[in-house]
PLY file of the C-alpha trace (Angstrom):
ply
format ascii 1.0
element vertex 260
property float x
property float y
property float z
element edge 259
property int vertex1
property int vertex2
end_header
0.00 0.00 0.00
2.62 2.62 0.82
4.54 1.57 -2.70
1.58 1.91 -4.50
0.53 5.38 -2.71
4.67 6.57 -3.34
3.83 5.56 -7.10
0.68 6.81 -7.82
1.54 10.32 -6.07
3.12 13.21 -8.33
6.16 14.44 -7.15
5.11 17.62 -5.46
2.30 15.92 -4.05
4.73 13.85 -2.23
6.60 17.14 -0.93
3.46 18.40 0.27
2.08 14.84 1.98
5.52 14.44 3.84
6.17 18.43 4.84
1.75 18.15 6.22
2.67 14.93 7.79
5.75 16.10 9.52
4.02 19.90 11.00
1.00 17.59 12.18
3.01 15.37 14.40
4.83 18.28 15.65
1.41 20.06 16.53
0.22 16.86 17.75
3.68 16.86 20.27
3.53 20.59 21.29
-0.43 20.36 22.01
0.60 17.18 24.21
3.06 18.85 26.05
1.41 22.29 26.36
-1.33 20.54 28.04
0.58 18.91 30.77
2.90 21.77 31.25
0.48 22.91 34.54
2.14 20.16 36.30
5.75 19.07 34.46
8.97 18.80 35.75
10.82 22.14 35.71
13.97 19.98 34.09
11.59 18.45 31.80
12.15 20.08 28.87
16.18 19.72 29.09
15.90 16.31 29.92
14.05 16.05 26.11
16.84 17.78 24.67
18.80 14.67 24.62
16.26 12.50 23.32
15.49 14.72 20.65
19.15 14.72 19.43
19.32 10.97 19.39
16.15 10.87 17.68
17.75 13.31 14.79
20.52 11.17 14.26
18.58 8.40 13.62
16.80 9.64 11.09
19.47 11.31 9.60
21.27 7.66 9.35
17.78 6.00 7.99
17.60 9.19 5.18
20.91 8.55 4.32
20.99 5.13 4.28
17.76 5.14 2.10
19.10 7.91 -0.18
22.11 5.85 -0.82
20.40 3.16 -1.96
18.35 5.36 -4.23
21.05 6.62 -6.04
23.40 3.41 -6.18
19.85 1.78 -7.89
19.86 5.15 -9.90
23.00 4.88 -11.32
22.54 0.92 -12.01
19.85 1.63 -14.11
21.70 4.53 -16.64
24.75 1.80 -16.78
21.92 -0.82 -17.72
20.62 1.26 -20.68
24.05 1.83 -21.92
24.87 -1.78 -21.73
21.70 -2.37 -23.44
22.42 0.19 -26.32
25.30 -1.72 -27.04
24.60 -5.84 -27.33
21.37 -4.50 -29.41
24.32 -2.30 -31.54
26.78 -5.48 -31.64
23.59 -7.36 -32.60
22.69 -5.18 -34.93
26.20 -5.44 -36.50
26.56 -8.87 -36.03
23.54 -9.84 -38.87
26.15 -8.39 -41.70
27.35 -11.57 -41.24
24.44 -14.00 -41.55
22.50 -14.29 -45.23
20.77 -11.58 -46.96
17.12 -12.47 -45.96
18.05 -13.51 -42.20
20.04 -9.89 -42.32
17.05 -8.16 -43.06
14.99 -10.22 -40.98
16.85 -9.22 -37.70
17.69 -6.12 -38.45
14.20 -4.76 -38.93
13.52 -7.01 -35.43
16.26 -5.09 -33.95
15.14 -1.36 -35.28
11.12 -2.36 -33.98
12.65 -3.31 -30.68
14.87 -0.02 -29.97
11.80 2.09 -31.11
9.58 0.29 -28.80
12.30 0.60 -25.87
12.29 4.48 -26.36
8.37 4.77 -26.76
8.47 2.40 -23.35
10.39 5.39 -21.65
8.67 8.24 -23.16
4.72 7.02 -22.57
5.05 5.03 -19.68
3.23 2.15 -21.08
4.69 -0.91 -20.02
2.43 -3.15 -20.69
1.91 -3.13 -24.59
5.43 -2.57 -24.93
6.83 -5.60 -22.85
4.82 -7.99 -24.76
5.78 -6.37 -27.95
9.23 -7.19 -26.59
8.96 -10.55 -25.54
7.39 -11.29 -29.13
10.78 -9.91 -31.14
12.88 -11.37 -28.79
10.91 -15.10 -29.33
11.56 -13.68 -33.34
15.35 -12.85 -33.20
15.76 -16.32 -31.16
13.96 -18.12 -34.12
15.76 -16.26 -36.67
18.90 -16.61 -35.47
18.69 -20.14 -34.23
17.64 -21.14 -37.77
20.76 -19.56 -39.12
22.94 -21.81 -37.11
20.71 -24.67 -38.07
21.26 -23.92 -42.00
25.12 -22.73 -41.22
26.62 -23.74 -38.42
29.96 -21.71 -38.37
31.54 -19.23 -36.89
29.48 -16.32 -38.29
26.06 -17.74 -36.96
27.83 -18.89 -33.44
28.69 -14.90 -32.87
25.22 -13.61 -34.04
23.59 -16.27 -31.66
25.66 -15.24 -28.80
24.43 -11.64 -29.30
20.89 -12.22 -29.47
21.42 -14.09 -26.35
23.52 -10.57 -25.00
20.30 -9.07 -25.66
17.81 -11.49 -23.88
20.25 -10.93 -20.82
20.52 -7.31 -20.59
16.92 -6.98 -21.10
15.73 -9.13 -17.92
18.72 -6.99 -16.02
16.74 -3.96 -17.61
13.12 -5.09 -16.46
14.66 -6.02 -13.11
16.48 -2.57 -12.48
13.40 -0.47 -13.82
10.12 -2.58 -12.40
11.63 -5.04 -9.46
14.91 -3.38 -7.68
13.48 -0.84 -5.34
13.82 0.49 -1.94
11.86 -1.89 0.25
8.55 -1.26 2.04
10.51 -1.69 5.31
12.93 0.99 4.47
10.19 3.36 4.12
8.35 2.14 7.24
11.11 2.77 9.18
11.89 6.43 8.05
8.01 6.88 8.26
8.10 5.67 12.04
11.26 7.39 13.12
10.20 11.10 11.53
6.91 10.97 13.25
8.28 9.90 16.61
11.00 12.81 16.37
8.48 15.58 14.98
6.25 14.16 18.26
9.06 14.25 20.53
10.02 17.51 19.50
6.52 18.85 20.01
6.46 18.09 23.22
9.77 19.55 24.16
8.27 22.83 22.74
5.44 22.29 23.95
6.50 21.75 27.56
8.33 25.38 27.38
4.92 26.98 25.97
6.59 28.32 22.97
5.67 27.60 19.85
8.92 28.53 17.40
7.37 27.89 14.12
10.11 29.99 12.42
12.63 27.13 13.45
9.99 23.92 12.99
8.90 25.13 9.09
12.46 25.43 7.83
13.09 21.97 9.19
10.25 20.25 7.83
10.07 21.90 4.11
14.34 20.87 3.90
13.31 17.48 4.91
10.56 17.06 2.69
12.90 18.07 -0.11
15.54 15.24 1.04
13.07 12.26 1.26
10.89 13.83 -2.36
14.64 13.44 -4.13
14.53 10.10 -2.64
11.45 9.10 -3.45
12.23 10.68 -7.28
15.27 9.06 -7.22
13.73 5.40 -6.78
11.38 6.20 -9.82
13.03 5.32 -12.81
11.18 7.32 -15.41
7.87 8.40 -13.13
9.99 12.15 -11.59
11.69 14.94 -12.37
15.16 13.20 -12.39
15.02 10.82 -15.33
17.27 7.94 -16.48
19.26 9.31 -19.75
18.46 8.02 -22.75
21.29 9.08 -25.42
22.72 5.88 -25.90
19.60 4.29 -27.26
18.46 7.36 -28.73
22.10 7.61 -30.63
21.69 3.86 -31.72
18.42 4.61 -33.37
19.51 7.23 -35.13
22.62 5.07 -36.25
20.16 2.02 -37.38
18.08 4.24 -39.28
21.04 5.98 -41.15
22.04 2.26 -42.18
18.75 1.15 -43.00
17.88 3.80 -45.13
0 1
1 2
2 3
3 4
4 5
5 6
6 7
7 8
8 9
9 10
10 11
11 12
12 13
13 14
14 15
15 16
16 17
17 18
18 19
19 20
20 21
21 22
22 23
23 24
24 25
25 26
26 27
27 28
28 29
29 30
30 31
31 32
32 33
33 34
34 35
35 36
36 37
37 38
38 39
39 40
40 41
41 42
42 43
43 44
44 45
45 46
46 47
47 48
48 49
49 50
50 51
51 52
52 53
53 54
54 55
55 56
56 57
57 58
58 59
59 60
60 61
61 62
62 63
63 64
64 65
65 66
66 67
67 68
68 69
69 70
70 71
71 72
72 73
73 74
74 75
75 76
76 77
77 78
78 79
79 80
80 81
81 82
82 83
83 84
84 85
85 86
86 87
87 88
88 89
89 90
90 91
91 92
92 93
93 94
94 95
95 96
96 97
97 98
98 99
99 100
100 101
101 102
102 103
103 104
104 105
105 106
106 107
107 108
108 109
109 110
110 111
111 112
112 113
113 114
114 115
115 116
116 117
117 118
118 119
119 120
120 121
121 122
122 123
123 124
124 125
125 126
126 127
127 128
128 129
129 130
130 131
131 132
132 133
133 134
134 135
135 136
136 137
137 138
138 139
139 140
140 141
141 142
142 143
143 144
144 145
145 146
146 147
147 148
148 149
149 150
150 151
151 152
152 153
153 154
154 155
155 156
156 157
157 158
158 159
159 160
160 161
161 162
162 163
163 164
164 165
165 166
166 167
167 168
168 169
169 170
170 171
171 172
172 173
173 174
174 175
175 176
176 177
177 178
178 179
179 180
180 181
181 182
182 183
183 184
184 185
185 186
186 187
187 188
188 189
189 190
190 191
191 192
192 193
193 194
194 195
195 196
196 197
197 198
198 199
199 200
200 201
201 202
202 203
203 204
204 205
205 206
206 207
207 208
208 209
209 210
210 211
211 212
212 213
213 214
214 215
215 216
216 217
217 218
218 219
219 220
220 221
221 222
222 223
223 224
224 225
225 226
226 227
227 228
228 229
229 230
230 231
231 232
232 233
233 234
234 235
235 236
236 237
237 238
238 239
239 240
240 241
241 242
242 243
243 244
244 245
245 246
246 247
247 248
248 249
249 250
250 251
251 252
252 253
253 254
254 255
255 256
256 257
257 258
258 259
């Protein structure tokens, strides 16, 4: 539920939900505290300090921990579609070396199937387009495997090994883009341990009856902006920070240029 709610969300809606969600828990604190400041401990608030600290490192280390793992999956995924680019490229090449009518067979496979990667990326439409996929890849497995079958040397060996390249790379591809994300627990946990500090902080302000919105605002709209970059970050092609597509975009050009 929270992965699909993190999905469905635009990315200043998220901003919004988390910097709401943080100024409610520390209202919810600071009306807690205000309320049983008639009869607290005059060392009460001090003795919150601490906690408050500890609290704040915490979720510092769970935001960073998270954000890390955002980006390392972020930067995965751009190496993926380079990788990609090139076994379709050395696939692409590769036909030369197979008959004239398998040539054209898999080459026109190979153009389809970069086009449909790139539409894939540009309307978000998954669906179609991975079935689309799975049917030229069944194709260029067909076509080359009956190549080998009708000439089994050297030149058909290479062109099967590449179509094979590109079978691989794409189930690292769907993996990356659709499979490898943060985990729900990850999020729980930065969920739980912002809300208990925004509470706990609340009712360390509240205890002294002083509100100090001018330093609680500030706080919660930078950390907001940390866990929306996080939650951007862990969207392949859903945010504002997108995974480049050159390489593919480069090797379409390049197919076209040689099919033409």
């Amino acid at each position: 539920m929270l992965f699909g709610l993190l999905e469905s969300l635009p990315i200043t809606g998220i901003f919004v939900l988390v910097s709401l969600l943080m100024l409610a828990s520390f209202e919810i604190g600071y009306r807690f505290g205000d309320h049983a400041q008639s009869h607290r401990d005059e060392d009460a608030p001090s003795s919150l300090g601490p906690m408050v600290g500890g609290l704040l490192g915490m979720l510092g280390f769970v935001l960073a921990f998270t954000f890390s793992m955002a980006a390392a999956q972020h930067d995965l995924r751009k190496q993926i579609v380079v990788d990609d680019a090139n076994t379709i490229g050395t696939a692409y090449l590769r036909a030369d070396l197979l008959d004239d009518t398998s040539k054209t067979a898999v080459q026109n496979l190979l153009r389809e199937y970069v086009d449909i990667r790139l539409r894939m990326v540009s309307t978000n439409d998954r669906t179609e387009g991975l079935a689309r996929t799975g049917a030229i890849q069944r194709l260029l497995w067909k076509q080359a495997a009956a190549a080998a079958r009708m000439a089994p040397d050297t030149n058909t060996a290479l062109m099967v090994q590449a179509v094979n390249d590109v079978l691989d790379v794409h189930e690292k591809r769907v993996a990356a883009a659709l499979r490898n994300r943060i985990p729900g627990s990850a999020w729980i946990a930065l969920s739980a341990i912002t809300l208990l500090t925004m509470v706990t902080m609340g009712i360390q302000v509240g205890l002294t009856g002083k509100r100090r919105l001018a330093a609680v605002i500030p706080l919660s709209l930078a950390f907001a902006v940390l866990v929306t970059l996080v939650v951007d970050l862990n969207r392949p092609q859903n945010g504002l920070i997108k995974v480049s597509q050159e390489s593919m975009i480069g090797l379409q050009a390049s197919m076209r240029d040689t099919g033409n």
